[in-house]
PDB file with SEQRES, HELIX, SHEET and CRYST1 records, atoms N, CA, C and O in Angstrom:
SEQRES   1 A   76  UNK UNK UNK UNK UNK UNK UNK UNK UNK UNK UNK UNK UNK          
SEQRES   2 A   76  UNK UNK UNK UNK UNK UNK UNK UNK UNK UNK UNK UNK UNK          
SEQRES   3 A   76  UNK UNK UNK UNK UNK UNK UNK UNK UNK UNK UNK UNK UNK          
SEQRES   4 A   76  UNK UNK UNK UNK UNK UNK UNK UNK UNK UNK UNK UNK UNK          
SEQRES   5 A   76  UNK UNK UNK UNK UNK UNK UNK UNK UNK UNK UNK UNK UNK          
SEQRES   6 A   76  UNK UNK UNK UNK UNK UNK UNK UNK UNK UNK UNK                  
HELIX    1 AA1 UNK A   15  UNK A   19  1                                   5    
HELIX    2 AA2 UNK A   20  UNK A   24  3                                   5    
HELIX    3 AA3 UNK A   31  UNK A   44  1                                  14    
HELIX    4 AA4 UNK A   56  UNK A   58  5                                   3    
HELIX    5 AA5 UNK A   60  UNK A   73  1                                  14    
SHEET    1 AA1 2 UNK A  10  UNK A  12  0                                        
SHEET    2 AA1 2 UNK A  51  UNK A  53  1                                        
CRYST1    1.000    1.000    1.000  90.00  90.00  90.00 P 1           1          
ATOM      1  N   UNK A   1      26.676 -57.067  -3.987  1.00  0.00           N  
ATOM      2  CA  UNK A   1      27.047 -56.164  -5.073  1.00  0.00           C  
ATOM      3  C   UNK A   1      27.656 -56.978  -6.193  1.00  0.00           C  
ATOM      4  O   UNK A   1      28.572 -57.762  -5.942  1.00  0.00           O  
ATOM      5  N   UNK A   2      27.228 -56.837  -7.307  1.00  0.00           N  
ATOM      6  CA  UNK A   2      27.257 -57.940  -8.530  1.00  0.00           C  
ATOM      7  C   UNK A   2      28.284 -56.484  -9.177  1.00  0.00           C  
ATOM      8  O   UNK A   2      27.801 -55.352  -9.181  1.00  0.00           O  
ATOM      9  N   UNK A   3      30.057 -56.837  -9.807  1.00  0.00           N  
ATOM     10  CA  UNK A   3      30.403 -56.080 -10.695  1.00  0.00           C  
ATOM     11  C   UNK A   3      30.113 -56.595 -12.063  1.00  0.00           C  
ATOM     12  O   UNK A   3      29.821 -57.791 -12.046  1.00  0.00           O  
ATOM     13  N   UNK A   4      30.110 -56.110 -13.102  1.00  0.00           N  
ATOM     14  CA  UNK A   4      29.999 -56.955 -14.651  1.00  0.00           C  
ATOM     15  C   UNK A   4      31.496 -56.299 -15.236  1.00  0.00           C  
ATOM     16  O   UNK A   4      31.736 -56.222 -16.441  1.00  0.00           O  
ATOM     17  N   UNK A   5      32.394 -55.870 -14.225  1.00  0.00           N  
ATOM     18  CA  UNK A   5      34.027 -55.986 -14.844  1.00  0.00           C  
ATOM     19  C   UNK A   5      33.958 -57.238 -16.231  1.00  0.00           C  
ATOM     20  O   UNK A   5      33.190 -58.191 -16.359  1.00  0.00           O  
ATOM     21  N   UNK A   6      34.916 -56.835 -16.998  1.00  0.00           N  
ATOM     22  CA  UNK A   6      35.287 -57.527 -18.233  1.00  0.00           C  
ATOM     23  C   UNK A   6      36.651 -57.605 -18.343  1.00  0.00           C  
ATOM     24  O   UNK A   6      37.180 -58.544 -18.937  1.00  0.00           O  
ATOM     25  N   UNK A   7      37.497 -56.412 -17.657  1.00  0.00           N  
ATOM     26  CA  UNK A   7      38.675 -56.799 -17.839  1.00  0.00           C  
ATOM     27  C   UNK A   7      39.272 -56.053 -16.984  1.00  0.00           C  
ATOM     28  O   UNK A   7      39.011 -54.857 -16.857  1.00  0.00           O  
ATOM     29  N   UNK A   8      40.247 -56.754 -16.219  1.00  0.00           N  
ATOM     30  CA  UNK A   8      40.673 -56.006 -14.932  1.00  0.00           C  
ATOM     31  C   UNK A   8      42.163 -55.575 -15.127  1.00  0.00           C  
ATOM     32  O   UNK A   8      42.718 -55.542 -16.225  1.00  0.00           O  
ATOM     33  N   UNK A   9      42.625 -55.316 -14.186  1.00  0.00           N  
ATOM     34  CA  UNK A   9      43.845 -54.593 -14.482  1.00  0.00           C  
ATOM     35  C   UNK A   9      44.374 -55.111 -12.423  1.00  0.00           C  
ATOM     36  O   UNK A   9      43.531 -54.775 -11.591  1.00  0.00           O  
ATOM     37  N   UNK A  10      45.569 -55.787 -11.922  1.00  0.00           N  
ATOM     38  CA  UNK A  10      45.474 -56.293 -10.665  1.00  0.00           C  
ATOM     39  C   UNK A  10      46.900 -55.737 -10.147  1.00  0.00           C  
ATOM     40  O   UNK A  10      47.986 -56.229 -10.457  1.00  0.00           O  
ATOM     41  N   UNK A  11      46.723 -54.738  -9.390  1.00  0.00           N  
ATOM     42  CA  UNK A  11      48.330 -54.299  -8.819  1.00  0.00           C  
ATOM     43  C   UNK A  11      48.260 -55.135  -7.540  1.00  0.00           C  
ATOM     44  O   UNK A  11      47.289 -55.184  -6.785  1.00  0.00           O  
ATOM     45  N   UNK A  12      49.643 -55.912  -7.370  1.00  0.00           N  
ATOM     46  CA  UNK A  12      50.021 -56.289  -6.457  1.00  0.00           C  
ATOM     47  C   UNK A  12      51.883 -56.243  -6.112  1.00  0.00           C  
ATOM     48  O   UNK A  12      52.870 -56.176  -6.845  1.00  0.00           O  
ATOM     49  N   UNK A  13      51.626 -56.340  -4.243  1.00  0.00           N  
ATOM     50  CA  UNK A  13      52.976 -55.979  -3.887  1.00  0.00           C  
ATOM     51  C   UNK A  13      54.035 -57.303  -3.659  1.00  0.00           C  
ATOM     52  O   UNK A  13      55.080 -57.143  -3.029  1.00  0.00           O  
ATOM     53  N   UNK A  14      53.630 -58.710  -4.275  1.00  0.00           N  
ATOM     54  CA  UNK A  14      53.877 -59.585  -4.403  1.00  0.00           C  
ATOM     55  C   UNK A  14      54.544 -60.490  -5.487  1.00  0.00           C  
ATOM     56  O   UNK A  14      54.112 -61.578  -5.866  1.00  0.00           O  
ATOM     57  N   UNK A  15      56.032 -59.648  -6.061  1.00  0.00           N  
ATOM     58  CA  UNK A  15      56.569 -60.449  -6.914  1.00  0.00           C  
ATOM     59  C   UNK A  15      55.838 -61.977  -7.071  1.00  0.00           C  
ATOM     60  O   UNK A  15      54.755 -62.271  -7.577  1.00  0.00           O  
ATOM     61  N   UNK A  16      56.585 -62.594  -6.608  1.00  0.00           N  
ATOM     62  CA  UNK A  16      56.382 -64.553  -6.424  1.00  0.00           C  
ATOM     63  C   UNK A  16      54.669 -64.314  -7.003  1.00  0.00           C  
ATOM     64  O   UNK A  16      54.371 -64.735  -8.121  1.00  0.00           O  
ATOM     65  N   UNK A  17      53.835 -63.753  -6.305  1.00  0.00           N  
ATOM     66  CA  UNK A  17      52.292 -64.519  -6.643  1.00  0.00           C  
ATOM     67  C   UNK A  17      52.305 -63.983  -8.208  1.00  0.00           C  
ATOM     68  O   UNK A  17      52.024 -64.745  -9.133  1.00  0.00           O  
ATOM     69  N   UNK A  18      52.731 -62.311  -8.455  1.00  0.00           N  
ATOM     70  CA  UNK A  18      52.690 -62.080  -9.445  1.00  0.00           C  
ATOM     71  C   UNK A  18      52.848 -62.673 -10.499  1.00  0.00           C  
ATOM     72  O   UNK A  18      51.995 -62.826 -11.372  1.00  0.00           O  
ATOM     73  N   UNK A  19      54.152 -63.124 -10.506  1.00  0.00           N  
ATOM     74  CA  UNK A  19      54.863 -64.017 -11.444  1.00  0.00           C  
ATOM     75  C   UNK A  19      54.032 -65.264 -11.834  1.00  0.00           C  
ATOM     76  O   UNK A  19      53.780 -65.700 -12.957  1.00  0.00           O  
ATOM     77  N   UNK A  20      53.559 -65.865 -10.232  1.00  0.00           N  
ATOM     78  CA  UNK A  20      53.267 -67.738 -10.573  1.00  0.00           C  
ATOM     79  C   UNK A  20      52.331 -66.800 -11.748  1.00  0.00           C  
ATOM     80  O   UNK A  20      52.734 -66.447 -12.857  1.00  0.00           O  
ATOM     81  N   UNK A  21      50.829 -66.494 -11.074  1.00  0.00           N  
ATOM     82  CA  UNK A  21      49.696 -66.485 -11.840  1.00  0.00           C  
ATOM     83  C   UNK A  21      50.090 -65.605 -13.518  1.00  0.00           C  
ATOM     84  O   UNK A  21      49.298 -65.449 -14.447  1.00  0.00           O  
ATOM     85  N   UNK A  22      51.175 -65.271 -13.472  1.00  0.00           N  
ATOM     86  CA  UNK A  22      51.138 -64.248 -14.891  1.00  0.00           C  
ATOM     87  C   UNK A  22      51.661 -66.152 -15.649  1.00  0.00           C  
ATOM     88  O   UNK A  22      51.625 -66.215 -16.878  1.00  0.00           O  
ATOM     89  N   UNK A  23      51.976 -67.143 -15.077  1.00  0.00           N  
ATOM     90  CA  UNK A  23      52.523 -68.389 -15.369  1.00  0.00           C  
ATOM     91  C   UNK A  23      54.282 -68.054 -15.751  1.00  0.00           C  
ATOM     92  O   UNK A  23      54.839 -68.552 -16.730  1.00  0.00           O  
ATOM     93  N   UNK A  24      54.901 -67.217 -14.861  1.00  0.00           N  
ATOM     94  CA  UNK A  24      56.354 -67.206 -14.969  1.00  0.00           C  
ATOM     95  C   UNK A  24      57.155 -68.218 -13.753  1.00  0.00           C  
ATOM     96  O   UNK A  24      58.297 -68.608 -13.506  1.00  0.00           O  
ATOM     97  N   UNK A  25      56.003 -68.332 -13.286  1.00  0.00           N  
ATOM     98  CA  UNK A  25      56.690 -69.286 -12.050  1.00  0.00           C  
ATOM     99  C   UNK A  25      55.761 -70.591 -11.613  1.00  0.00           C  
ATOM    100  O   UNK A  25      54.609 -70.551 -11.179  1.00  0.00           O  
ATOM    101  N   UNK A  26      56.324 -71.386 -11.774  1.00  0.00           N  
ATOM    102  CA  UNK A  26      55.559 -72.802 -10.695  1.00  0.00           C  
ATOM    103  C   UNK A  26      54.977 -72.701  -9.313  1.00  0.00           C  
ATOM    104  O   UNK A  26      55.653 -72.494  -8.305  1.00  0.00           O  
ATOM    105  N   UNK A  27      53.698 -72.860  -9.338  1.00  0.00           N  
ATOM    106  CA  UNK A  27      54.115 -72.771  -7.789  1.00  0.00           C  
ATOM    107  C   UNK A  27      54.383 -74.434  -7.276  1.00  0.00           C  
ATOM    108  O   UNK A  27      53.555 -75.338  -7.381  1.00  0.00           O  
ATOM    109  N   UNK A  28      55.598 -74.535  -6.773  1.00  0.00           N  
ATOM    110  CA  UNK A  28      55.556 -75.747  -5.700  1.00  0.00           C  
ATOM    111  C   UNK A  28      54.977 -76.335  -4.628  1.00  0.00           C  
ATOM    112  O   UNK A  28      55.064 -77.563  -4.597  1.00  0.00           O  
ATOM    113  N   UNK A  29      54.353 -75.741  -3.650  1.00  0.00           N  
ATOM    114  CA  UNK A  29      54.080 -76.150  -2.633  1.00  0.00           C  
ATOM    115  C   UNK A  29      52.180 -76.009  -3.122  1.00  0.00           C  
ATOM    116  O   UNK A  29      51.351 -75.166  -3.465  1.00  0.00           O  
ATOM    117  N   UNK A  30      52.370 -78.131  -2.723  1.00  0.00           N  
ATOM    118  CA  UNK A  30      50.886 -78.431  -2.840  1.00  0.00           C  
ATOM    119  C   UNK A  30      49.698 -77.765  -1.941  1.00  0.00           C  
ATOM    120  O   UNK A  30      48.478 -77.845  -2.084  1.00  0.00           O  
ATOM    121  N   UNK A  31      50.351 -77.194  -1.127  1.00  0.00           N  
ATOM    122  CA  UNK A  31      48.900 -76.559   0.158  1.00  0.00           C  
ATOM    123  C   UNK A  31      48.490 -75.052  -0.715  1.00  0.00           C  
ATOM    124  O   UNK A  31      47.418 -74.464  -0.569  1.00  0.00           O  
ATOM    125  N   UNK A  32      49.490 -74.654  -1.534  1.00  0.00           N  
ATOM    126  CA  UNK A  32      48.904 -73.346  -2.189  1.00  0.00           C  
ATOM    127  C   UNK A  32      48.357 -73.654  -3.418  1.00  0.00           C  
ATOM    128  O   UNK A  32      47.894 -72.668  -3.991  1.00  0.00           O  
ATOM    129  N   UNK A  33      48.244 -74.876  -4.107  1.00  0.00           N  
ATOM    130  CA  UNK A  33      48.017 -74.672  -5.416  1.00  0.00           C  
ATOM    131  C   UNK A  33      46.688 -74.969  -5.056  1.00  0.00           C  
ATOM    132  O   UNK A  33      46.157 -73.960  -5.520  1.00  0.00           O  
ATOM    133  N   UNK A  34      45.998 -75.456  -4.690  1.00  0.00           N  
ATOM    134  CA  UNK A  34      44.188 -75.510  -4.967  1.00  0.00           C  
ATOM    135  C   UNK A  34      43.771 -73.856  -5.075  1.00  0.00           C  
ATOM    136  O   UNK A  34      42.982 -73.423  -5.915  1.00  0.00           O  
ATOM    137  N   UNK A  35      44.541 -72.936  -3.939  1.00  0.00           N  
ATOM    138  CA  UNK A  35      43.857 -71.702  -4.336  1.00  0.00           C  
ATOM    139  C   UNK A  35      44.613 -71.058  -5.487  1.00  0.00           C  
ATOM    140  O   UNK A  35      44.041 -70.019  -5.818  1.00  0.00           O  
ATOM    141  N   UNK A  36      45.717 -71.311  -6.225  1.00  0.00           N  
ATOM    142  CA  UNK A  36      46.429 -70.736  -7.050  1.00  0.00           C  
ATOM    143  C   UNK A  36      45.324 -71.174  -8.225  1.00  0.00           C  
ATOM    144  O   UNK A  36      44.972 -70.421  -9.134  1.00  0.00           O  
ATOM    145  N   UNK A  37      44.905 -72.371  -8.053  1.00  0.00           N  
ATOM    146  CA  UNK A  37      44.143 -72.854  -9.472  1.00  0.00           C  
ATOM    147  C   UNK A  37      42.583 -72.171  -9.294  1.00  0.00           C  
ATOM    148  O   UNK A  37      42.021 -71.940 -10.365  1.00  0.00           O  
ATOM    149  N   UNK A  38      42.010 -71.909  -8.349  1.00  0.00           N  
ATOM    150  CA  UNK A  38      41.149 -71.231  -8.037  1.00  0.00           C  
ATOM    151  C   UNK A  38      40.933 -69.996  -8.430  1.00  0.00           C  
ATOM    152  O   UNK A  38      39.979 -69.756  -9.170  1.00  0.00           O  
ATOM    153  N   UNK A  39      41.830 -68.951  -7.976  1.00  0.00           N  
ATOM    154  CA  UNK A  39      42.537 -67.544  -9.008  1.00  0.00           C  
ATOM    155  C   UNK A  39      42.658 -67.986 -10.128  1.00  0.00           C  
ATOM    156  O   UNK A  39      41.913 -67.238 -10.761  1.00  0.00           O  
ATOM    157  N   UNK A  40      42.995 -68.549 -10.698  1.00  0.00           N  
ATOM    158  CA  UNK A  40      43.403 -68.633 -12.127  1.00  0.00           C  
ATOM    159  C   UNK A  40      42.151 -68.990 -12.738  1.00  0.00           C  
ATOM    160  O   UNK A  40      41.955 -68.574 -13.881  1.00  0.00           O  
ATOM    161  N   UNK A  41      41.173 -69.764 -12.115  1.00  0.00           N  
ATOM    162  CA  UNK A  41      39.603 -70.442 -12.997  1.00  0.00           C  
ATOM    163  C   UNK A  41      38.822 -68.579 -12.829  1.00  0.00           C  
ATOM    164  O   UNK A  41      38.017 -68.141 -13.651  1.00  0.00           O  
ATOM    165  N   UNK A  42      39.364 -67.711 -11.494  1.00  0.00           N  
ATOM    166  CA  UNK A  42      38.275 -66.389 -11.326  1.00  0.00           C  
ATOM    167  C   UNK A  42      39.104 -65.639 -12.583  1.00  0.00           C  
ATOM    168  O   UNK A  42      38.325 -65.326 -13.483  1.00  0.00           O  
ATOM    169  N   UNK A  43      40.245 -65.347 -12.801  1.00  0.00           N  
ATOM    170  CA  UNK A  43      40.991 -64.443 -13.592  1.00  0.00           C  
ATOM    171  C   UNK A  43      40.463 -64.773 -15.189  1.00  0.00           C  
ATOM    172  O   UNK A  43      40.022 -63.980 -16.021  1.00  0.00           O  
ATOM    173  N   UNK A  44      40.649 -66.048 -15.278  1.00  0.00           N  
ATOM    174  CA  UNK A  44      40.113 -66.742 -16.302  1.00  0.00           C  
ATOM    175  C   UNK A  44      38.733 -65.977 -17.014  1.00  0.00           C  
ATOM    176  O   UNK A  44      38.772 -65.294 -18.037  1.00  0.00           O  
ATOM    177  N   UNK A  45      37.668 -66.239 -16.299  1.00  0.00           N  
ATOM    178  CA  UNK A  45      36.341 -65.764 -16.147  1.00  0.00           C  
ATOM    179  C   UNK A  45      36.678 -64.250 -16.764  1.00  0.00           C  
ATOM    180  O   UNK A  45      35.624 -64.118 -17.386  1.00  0.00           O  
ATOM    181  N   UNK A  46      37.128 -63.490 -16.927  1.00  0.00           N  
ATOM    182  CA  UNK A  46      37.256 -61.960 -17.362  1.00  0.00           C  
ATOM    183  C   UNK A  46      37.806 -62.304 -18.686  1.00  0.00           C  
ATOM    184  O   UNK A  46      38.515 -63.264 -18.990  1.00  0.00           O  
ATOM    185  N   UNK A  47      37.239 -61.115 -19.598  1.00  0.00           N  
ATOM    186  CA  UNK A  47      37.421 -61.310 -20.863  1.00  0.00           C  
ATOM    187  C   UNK A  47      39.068 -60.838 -21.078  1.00  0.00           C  
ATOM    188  O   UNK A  47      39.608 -61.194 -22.125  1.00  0.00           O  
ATOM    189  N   UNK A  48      39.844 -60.051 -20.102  1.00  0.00           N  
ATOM    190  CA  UNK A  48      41.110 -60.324 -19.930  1.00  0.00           C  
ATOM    191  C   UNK A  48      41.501 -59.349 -18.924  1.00  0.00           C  
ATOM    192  O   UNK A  48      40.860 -58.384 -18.510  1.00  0.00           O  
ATOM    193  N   UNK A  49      43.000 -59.881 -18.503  1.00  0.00           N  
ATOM    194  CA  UNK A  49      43.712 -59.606 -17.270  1.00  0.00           C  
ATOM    195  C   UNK A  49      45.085 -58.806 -17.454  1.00  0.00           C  
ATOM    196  O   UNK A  49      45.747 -58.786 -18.492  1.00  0.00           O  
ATOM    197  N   UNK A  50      45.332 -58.276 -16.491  1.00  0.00           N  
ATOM    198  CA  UNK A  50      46.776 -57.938 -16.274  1.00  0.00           C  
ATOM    199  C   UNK A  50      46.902 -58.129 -14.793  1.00  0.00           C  
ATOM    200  O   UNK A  50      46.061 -57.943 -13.915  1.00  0.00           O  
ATOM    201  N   UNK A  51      48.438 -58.643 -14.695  1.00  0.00           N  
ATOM    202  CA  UNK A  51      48.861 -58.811 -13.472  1.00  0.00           C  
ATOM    203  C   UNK A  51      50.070 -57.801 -13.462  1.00  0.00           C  
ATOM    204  O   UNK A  51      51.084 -58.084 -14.099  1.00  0.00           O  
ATOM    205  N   UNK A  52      49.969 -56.514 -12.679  1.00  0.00           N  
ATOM    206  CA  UNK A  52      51.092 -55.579 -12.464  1.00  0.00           C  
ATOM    207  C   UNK A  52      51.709 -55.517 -11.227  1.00  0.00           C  
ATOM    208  O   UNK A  52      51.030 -54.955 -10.367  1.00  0.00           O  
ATOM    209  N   UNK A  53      53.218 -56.087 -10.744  1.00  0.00           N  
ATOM    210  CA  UNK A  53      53.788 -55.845  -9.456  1.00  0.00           C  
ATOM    211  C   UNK A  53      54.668 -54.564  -9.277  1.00  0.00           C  
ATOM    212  O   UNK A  53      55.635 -54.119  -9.896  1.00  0.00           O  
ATOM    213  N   UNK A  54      53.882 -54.102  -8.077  1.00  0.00           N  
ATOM    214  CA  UNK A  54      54.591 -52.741  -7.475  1.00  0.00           C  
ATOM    215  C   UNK A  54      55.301 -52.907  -6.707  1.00  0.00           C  
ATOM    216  O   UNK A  54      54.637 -53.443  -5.819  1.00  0.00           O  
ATOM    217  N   UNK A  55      56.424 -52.809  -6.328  1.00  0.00           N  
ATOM    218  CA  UNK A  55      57.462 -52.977  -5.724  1.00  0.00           C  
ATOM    219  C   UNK A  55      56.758 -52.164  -3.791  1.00  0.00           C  
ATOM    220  O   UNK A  55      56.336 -51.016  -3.652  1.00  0.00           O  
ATOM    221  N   UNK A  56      56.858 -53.093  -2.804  1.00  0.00           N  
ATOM    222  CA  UNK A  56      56.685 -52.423  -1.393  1.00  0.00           C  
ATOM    223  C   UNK A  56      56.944 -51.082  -1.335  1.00  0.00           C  
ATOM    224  O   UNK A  56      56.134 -50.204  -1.039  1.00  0.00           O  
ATOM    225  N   UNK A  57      57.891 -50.973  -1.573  1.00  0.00           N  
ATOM    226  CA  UNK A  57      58.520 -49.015  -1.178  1.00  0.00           C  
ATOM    227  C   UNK A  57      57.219 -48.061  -1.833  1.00  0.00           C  
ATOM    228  O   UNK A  57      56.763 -47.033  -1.331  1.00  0.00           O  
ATOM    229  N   UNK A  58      56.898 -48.547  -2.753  1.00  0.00           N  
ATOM    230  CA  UNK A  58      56.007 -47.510  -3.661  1.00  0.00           C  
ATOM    231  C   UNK A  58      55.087 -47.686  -3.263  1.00  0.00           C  
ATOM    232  O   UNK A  58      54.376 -46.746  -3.619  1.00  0.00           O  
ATOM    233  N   UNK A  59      54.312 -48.636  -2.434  1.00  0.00           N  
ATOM    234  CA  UNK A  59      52.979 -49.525  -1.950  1.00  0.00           C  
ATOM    235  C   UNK A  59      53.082 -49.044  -0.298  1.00  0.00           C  
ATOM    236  O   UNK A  59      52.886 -50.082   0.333  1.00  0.00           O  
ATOM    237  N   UNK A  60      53.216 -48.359   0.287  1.00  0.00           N  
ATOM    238  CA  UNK A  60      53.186 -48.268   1.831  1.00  0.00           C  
ATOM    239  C   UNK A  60      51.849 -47.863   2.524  1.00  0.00           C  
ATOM    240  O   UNK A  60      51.570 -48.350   3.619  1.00  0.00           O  
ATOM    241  N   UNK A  61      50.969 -46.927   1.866  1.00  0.00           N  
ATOM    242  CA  UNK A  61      49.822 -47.368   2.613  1.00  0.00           C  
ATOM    243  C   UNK A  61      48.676 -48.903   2.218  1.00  0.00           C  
ATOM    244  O   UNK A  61      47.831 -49.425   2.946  1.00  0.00           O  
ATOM    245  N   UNK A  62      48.989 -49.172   1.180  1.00  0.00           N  
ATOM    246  CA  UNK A  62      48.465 -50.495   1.119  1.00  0.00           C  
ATOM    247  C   UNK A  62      48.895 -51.741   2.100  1.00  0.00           C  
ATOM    248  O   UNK A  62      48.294 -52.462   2.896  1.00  0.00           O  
ATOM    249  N   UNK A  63      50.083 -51.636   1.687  1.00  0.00           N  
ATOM    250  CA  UNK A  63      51.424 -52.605   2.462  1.00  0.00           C  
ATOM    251  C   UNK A  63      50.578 -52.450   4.326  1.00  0.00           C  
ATOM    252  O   UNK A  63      50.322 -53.491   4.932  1.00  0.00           O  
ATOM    253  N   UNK A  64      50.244 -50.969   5.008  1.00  0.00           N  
ATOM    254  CA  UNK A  64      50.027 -50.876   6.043  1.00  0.00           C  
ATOM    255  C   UNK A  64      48.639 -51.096   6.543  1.00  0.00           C  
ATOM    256  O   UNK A  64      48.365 -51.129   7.743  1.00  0.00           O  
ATOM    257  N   UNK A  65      47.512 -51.291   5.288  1.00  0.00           N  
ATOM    258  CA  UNK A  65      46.057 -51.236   5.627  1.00  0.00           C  
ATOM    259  C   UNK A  65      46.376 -53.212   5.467  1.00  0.00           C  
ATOM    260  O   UNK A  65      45.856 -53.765   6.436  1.00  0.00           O  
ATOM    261  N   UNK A  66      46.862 -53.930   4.791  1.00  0.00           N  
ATOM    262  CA  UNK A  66      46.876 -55.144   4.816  1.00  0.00           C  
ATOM    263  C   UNK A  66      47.343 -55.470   5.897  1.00  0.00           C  
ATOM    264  O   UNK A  66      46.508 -56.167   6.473  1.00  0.00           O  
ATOM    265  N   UNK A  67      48.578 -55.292   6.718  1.00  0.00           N  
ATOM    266  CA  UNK A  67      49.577 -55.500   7.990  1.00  0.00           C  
ATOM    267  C   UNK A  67      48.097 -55.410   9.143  1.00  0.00           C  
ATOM    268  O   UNK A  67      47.887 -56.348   9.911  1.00  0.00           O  
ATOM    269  N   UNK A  68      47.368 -54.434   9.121  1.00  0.00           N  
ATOM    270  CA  UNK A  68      46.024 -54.300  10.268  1.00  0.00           C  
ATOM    271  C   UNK A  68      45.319 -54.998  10.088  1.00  0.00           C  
ATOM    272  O   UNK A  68      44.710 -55.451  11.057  1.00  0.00           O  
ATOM    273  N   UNK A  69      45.046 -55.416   8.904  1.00  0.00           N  
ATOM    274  CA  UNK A  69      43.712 -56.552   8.554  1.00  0.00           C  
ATOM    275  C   UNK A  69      44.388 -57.752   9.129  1.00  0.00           C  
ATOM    276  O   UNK A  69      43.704 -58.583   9.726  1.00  0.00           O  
ATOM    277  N   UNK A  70      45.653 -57.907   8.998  1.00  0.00           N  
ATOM    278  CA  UNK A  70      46.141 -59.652   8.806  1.00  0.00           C  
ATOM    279  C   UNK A  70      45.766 -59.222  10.782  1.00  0.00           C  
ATOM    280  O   UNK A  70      45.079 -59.935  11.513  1.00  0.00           O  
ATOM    281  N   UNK A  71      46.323 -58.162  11.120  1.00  0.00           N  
ATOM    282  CA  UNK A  71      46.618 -58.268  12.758  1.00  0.00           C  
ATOM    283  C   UNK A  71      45.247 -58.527  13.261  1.00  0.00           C  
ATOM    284  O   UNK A  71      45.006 -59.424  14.069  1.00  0.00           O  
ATOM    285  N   UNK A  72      44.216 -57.608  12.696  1.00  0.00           N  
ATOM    286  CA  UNK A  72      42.899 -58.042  13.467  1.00  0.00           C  
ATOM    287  C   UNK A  72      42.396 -58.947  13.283  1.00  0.00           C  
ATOM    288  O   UNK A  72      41.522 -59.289  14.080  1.00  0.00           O  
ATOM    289  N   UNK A  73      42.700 -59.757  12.161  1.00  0.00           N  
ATOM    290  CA  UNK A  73      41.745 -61.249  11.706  1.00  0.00           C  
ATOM    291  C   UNK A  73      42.320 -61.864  12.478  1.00  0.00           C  
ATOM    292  O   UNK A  73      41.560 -62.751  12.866  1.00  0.00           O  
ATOM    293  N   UNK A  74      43.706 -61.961  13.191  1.00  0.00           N  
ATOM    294  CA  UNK A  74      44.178 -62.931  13.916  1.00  0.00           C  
ATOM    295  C   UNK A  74      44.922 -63.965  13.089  1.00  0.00           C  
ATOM    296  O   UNK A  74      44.799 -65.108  13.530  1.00  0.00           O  
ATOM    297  N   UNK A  75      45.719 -63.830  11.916  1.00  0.00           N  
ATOM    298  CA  UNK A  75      45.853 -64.418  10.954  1.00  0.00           C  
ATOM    299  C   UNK A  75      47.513 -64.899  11.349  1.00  0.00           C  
ATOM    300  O   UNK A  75      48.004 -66.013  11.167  1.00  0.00           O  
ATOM    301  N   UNK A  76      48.160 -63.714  11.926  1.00  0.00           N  
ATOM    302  CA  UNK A  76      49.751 -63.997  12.347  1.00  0.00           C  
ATOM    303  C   UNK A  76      50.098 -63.247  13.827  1.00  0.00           C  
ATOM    304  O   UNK A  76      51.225 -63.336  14.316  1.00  0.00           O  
TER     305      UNK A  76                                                      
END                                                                             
């Protein structure tokens, strides 16, 4: 499935990622930045972005469909 999105709009429940990629924060640790720069070359690619963070409390069935995915991939 090919989208032709142009400009996205990205809610996430992740202050810290929010921040790095909006470029309010560094990220430090070298094992995350190849994919941080990776996101940033896909975000890039759109004729433009927003990065919006929702605070967990307000996010609970998302927060709970991610918690099952991480459990069944075997991830933690």
């Amino acid at each position: 499935l090919l989208l032709s999105a142009r400009d996205v709009v990205i809610h996430m429940d992740s202050e810290l990622i929010a921040k790095q990629l909006a470029g309010e924060y560094r990220v430090k640790s070298e094992d995350l930045r190849a994919l941080f720069e990776k996101a940033v070359g896909i975000l890039k690619s759109f004729s433009s972005f927003e990065i919006k963070h929702i605070d967990r409390a307000r996010n609970k069935d998302a927060d709970t469909l991610v918690n099952k995915a991480i459990n069944l991939a075997g991830l933690f």
